[in-house]
C-alpha positions, 0 to 999 in steps of 0.5 A: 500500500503506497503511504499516502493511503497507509498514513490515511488509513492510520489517520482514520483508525486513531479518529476512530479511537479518538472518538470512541474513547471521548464517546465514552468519557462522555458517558462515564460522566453521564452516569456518575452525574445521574448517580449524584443527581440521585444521591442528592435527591435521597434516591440511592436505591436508583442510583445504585442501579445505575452505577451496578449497569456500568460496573464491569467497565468502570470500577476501578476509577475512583469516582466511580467506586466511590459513588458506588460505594455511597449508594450501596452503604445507604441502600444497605448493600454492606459488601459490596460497599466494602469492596467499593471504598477499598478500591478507592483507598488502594487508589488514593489513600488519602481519599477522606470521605472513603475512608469515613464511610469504609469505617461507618461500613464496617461498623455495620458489619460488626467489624468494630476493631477495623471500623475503629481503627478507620476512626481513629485514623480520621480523627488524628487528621484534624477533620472538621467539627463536623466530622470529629462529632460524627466520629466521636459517636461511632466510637461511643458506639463502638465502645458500646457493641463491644460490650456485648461481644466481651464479657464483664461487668458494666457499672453505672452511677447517677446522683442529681437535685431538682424541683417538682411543682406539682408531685401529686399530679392534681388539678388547681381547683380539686373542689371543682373538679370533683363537682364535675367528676362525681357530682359532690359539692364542698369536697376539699383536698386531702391526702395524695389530692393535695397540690404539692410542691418541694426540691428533691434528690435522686440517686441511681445505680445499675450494675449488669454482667454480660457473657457472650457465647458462640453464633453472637449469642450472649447472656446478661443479668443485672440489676438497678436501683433508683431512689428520690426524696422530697424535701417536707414531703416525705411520704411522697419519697420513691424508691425502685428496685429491678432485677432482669435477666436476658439475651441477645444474638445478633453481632451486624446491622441487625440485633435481637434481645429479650428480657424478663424481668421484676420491679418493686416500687415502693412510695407510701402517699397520704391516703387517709385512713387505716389501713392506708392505702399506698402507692406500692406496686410490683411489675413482672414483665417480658420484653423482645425487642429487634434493632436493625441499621437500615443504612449506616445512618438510619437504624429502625426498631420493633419490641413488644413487652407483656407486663402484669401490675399489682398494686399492693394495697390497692388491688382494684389498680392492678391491670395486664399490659401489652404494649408494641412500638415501633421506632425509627433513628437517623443521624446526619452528618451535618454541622452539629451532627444533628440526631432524630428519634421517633417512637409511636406505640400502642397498649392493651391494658386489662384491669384485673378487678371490677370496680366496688358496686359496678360492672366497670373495670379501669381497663384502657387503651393507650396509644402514644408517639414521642420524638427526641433530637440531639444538636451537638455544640461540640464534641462533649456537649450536646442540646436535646429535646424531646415531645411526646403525645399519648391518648388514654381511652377507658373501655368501660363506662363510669370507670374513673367518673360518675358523672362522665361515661367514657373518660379520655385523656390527652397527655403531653410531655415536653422537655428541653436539655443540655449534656457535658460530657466533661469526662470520658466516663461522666457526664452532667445533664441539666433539663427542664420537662413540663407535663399537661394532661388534659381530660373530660374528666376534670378531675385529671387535668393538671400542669406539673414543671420540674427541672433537674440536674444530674452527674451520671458516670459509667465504668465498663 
């Protein structure tokens, strides 16, 4: 072939070449920006499935690995998101946020040896604020699992003072709420009626042993004991005593745990008469609860717990429970770290007893949603609140009222607080918590405010 026609056929061949291969940077890109288009509007789910098409021909570039690894991380694809961030570190091991997720990946897996040393790693580079919260709360966690998968003992302690301005939990004008209740005119408070106010202090401890065994199943016991005690009002003061036993299985993103266990609650109150009719009441119960990471910043949650409720002195009260919930956690790894909690749940409550001279039982259903958040300040010092609803409906007529047939409540609780961790062991946490119930029974509305300071420390 003379050369002019060879050099022309090389021409046209490298043309080709050329062409094909900006034909396929510019569809490489078209891919990696569809997926981060999807990321950005919280659809992993599809962006995964476009990055999984091109994965033969493109993994090995870092763009690549990486969005694939983010949009397998989030729609729970552990494995494969492992594999992903590695290669994207073996390319380039300085690679932050590979790093980051890689650590939050095994974290999911139960590797927490690797995941901690991933984060520890980030944390020597002096990442930013951000960065180093996000990190300090998988370490905490961390710390956490691993006392599940080691044996020993973990020991907590808190101590603390408050004010309550309404322990009784009572409506201003009792006279006129017992008018309206049960039809009686000129009835004046006494005993647990009376609206009570006084400082108190409290103190707790818990003590819990925990012995893993084989297939990460593992046994625990432990016990707990919580006290409080109000200043001038001494019959009003509390004290609480559990004992539980139980076990876990379950080592990655999902967790399993039951428990059995008893409560003694002991507060004498003012009821008149002899002989007086207390506040003292014990509790045995069973409780499964399921933990599961949906993807490494969102974790959900069902339990359901059968309880049955004596009151000692006062068997009319003493009710069967069964209780389910549901809940759902999510994190962001934004400025502050901000963090989501939402609880709904739902009771079956079955008196035990009828009412004296009645057909009617305190029987009732409860139905409730609560939702909690956290801002972190700085690495030791978090902002929380938390707001929580639940509906009473009474199943049987004239329960709690002659004068109303079906009592309804609606109870509100709401609390605002800050935690230091001033210690890696302890931590001070300060809240104010204000209550409102609200009922067409008058007779159970009441407003009640208290804050409270306490030091809590935990040794494992």
């Amino acid at each position: 072939m003379p050369f002019p026609q060879r050099f022309l056929v090389v021409a046209l061949a490298a043309s080709a070449c050329a062409f094909g291969a900006a034909r396929d940077a510019v569809a490489s890109s078209d891919v990696l920006e569809q997926a981060r288009r999807l990321l950005g509007q919280g659809s992993p789910r599809q962006a995964f499935e476009a990055l999984s098409r091109r994965e033969g021909e493109l993994s090995g570039t870092v763009d690549f690995d990486y969005l694939l690894g983010v949009a397998a991380l989030d729609v729970g694809k552990v494995d494969v998101a492992i594999t992903a961030f590695e290669r994207v570190l073996a390319l380039k091991p300085n690679h932050a946020g590979a790093l980051m997720d890689l650590s939050r990946a095994y974290f999911i897996a139960g590797a927490y040896d690797l995941a901690e040393s991933g984060f520890r790693q980030l944390a020597a580079s002096q990442p930013p604020l951000a960065a180093r919260q996000a990190i300090a709360r998988y370490l905490e966690a961390i710390e956490a699992r691993r006392r599940q998968v080691n044996p020993g003992w973990a020991i907590a302690v808190e101590a603390g003072l408050g004010y309550d301005d309404n322990l009784t939990g009572v409506p201003t004008d009792f006279g006129a709420a017992a008018q309206q209740s049960f039809g009686i005119l000129g009835i004046e408070a006494t005993g647990n009626s009376i609206k009570r106010r006084a400082a108190f202090g409290k103190a707790s401890g818990t003590l819990e042993y925990a012995y893993p065994l084989q297939g990460g199943w593992g046994l625990f016991v432990a016990g707990e004991a919580r006290g409080r005690s109000y200043a001038g009002e001494p019959d009003f003061s509390s004290l609480l005593g559990e004992a539980r036993v139980g076990a876990w299985q379950g080592s990655g993103p999902s967790q399993w745990r039951t428990t059995a266990g008893f409560q003694r609650f002991s507060q004498q109150g003012a009821a008149p008469g002899e002989p007086r009719v207390t506040n003292d009441r014990s509790t045995a119960y069973g409780l499964v609860d399921w933990r599961g990471m949906a993807d490494a910043k969102t974790q959900l949650g069902l339990s359901m717990q059968v309880s049955d409720i004596r009151f000692l002195t006062n068997a009319v009260e003493n009710f069967s429970q069964l209780l389910v919930s549901a809940s759902w956690l999510r994190s962001f790894e934004s400025p502050g770290v901000p963090m989501v909690h939402l609880a709904v749940f739902a009771s079956d409550d079955r008196a035990r007893a009828l009412l004296p001279g009645s057909e009617s039982t305190k029987s009732k259903n409860l139905f409730g949603a609560r939702a909690y958040s956290q801002y972190s300040l700085s690495p030791t010092v978090n902002l929380f609140n938390a707001i929580g609803v639940v509906v009473r409906r009474d199943k049987d007529s004239f329960a709690r009222s002659t004068e109303v047939e079906k009592g309804r409540d609606g109870f509100v609780e709401a609390q605002l607080g800050l935690t230091w961790q001033f210690q890696k062991a302890c931590a001070l946490r300060a809240h104010w918590t204000h209550t409102r119930n609200r009922s067409n029974i008058d007779l159970y509305d009441f407003n009640r405010n208290e804050v409270s300071t306490a030091v809590r420390c935990e040794t494992n």
